[in-house]
C-alpha positions in Angstrom: 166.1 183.7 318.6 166.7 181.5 321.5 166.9 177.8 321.1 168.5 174.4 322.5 170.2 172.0 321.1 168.4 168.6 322.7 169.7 165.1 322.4 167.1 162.5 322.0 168.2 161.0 325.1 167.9 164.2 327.2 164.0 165.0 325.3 162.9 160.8 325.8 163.6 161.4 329.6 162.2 164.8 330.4 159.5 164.9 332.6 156.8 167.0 334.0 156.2 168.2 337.1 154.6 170.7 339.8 156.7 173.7 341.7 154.6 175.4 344.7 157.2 177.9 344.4 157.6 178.1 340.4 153.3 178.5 340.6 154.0 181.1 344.0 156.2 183.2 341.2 154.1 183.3 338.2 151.4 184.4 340.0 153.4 186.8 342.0 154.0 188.2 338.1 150.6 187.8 337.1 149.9 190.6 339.5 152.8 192.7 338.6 152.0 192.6 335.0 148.1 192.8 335.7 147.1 192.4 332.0 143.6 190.6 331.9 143.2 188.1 328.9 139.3 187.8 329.4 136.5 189.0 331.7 137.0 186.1 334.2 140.7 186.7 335.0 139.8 190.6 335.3 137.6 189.2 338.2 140.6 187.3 339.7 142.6 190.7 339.5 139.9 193.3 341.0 139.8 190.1 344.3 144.0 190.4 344.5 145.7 192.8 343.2 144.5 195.8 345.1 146.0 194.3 348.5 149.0 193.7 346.6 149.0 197.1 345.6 148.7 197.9 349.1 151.5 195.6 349.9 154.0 197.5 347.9 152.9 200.8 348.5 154.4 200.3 352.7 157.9 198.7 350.8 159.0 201.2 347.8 162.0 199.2 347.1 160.5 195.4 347.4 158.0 197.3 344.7 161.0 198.4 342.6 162.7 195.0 343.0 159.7 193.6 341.5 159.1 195.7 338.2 163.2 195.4 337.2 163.4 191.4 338.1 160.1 190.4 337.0 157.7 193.0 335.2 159.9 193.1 332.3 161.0 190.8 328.9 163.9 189.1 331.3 163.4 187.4 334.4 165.9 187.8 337.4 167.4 184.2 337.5 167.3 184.4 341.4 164.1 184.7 342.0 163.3 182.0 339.5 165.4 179.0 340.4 165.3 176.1 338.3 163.0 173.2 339.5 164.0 169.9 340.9 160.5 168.5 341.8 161.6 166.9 345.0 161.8 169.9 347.3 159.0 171.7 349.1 157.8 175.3 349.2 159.6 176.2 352.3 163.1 174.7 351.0 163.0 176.1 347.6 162.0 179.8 349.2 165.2 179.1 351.4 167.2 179.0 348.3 166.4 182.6 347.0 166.3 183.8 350.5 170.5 182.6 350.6 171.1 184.6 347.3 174.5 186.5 347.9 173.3 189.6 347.6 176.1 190.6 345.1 174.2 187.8 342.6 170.9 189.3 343.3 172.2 192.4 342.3 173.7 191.3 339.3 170.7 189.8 338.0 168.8 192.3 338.6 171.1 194.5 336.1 170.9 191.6 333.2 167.0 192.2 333.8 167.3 196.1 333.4 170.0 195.8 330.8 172.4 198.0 333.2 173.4 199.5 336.3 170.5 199.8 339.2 169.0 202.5 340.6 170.4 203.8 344.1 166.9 201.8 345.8 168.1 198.4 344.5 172.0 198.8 345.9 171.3 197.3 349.3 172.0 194.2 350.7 168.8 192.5 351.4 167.1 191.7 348.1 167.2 188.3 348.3 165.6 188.8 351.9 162.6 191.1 350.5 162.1 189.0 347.5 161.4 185.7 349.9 159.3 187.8 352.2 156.7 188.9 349.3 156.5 185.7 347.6 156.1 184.3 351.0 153.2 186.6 351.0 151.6 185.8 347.9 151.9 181.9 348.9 149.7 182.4 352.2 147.7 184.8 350.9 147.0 183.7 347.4 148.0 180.3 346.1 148.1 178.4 349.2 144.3 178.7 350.1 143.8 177.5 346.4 146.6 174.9 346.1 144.4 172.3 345.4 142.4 173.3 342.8 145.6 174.6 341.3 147.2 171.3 341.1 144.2 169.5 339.9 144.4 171.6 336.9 147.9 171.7 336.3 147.9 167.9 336.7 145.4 167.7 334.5 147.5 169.6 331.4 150.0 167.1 332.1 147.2 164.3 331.5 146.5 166.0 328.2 150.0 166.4 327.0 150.8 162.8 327.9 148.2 161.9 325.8 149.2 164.5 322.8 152.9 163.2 323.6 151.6 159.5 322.5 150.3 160.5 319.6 152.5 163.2 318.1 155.3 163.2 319.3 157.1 165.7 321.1 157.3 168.3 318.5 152.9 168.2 318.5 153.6 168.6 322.4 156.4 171.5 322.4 154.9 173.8 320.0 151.6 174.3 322.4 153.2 175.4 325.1 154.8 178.9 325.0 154.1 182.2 322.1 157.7 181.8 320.3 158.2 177.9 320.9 158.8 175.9 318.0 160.0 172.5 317.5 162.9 173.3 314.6 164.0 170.2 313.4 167.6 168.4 314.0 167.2 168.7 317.4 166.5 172.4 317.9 163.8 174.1 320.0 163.0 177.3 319.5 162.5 178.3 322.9 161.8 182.0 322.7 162.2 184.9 320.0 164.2 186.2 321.9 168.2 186.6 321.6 169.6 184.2 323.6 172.9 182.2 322.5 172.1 178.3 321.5 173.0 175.9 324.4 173.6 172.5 324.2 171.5 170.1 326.6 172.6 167.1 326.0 173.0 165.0 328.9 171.2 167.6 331.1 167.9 167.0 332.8 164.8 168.7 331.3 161.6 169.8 333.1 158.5 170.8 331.8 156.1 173.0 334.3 153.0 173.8 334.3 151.5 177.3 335.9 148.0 178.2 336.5 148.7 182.0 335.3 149.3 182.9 331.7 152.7 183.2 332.2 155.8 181.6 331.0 159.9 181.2 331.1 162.5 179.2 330.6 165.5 178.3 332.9 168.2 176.6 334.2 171.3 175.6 336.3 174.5 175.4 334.4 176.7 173.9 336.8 174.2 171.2 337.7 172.9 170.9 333.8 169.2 171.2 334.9 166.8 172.8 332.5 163.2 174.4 333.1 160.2 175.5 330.5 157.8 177.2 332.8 154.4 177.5 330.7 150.9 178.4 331.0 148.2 175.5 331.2 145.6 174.9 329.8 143.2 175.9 333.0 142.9 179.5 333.7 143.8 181.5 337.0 140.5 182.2 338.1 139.0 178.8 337.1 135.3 179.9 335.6 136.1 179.7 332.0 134.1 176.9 331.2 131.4 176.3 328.7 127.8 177.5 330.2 125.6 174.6 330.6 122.1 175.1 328.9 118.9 175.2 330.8 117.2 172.3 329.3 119.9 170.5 329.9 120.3 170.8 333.2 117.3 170.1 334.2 116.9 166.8 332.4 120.6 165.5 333.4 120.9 167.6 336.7 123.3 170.7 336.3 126.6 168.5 337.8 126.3 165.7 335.0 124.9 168.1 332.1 128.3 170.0 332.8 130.6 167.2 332.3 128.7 166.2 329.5 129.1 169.4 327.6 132.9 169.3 328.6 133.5 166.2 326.6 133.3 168.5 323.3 136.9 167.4 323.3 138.3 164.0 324.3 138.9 164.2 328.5 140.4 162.2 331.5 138.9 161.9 334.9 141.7 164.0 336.2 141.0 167.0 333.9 137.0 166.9 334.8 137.7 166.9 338.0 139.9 170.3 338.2 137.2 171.7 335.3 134.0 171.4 337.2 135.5 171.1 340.9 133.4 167.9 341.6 135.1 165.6 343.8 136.3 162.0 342.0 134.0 159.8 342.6 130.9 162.4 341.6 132.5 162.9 338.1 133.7 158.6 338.0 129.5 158.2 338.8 128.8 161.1 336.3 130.7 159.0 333.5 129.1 155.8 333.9 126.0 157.1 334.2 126.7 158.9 330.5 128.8 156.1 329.1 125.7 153.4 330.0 123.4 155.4 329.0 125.1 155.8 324.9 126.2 160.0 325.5 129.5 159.5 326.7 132.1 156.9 324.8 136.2 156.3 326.4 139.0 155.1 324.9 142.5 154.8 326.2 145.7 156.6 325.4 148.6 155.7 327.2 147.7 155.4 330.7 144.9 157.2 330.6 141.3 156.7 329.5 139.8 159.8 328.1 136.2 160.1 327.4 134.3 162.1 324.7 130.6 162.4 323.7 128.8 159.8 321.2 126.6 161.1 318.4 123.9 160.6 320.6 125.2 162.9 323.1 126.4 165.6 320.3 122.5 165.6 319.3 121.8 166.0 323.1 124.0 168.9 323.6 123.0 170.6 320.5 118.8 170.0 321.4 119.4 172.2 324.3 121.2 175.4 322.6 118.7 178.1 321.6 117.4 177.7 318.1 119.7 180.3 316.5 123.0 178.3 317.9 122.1 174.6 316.9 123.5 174.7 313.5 127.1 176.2 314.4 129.0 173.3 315.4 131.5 175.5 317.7 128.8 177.0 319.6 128.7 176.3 323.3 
């Protein structure tokens, strides 16, 4: 198995943050991979995926480059650079763009576990790599960027919030399949069998991606480390609980939805990227709620996080059908 050897100096000052480029990759292997976890995200793929399809189909070797340094169980470390947080899209796609193209091509074999096909010996991978997920940015995330950060910023809400009250193992165990808090100073970052490496000193990320898609990375000459992991949001942004009739129309649809979100303690920031209302609709929602008994707050950390009373748990459950009122889970 994989795993780091973490100082608790280097774990008490990671960080998280958001990477227009690390989000630009994951979905970029989103649609490689094209494996549909629920209905909703099978929607997402039948909007995107045949274009990018299409895409590939005019460029057989960008399509090859794809599959070997992303499609498979290890990533090409050029095309996903470790992130510093303080650059923009543009100046971190300039970065894979200056691969040497010998490095390119060595990665690429560590991906395929040995030599490349005659397609991939060329001299402009690094060239056709930045061009597609140039692509996918203009095309894909960038028209959603902002409801992609909302939700990614609002995971990082939540696991502040689980951070102040377990700890980081409670926080570090949620994140990938394979991750595991082991004790001593050990984290299990993958199954997978990769030598131990020692971190102290070194600067640790943590980011957040809106596909269900994770990684790990880093720099070793600059001793910067990145887990990559999947949110808590989902790509296509619909799963949410439905909202019963009744409810509805004795709240108004916009409130009777944040209501039935607070099933589990929330922030402002994570309603907001849930339901898509602007800030001050879901601030107006929550006093309206919390002033009228449904809707109670209490803070943790820095932020406030509200949840529904008893009152509003009676509410909620009034407005399921008959057959779903006594199942406590039901939505």
């Amino acid at each position: 198995m994989g795993w780091w050897q973490i100082g608790a100096d280097t774990l008490a000052a990671g960080r998280f943050l958001v990477s227009e480029l690390v989000e630009t990759t994951a979905t970029l292997q989103a649609l490689e991979r094209g494996t549909a976890s629920h209905p909703a995200e099978r929607a997402w793929f039948d909007t995107h995926r045949p274009a990018y399809r299409e895409r590939l189909a005019g460029d057989p070797a960008t399509a090859q480059l794809v599959a070997t340094g992303l499609g498979g169980l290890w990533n090409a470390d050029f095309l996903t650079p470790t992130p510093t947080g303080t650059s923009t899209f543009a100046e971190d796609l300039a970065l894979v763009r200056r691969t040497p193209p010998d490095q390119a091509r060595a990665d690429l074999e560590v991906s395929r576990g040995g030599p490349l096909p005659s397609p991939l010996c060329r001299p402009d991978l690094p060239q056709k790599a930045a061009d597609l997920l140039e692509w996918v940015w203009e095309r894909i995330v960038g028209p959603d960027w902002p409801r992609r950060r909302r939700i990614m910023e609002a995971d990082i809400v939540a696991r502040a919030a689980r951070l102040s009250q377990g700890g980081w193992a409670a926080v570090l165990e949620s994140m990938n399949p394979g991750m595991r808090w082991l004790g001593d100073s050990r984290l299990q970052v993958n199954p997978r069998p990769y030598p131990p490496r020692e971190l102290t000193g070194a600067s640790l990320v943590f980011v957040p991606v809106t596909p269900r898609q994770g990684w790990v990375s880093w720099d070793a000459e600059e001793r910067r480390y990145a887990v990559v992991y999947s949110s808590s949001g989902v790509l296509s942004g619909t799963e949410r609980p439905p909202v019963p009739d009744s409810l509805g129309r004795l709240l108004g649809p916009a409130r009777a939805g944040v209501l039935v979100l607070l099933d589990t303690p929330r922030s402002t920031t994570q309603l907001v990227a849930l339901t898509g209302q602007g800030l001050g609709s879901v601030g107006r929602h929550l006093k309206v709620l919390h002033d009228a008994g449904l809707a109670g707050r209490r803070r943790s950390g820095r932020s406030v996080l509200y949840f529904r009373t008893e009152a509003g748990e009676v509410l909620v459950r009034a407005g399921r059908p008959p057959e779903a009122r006594d199942r406590p889970d039901a939505p």
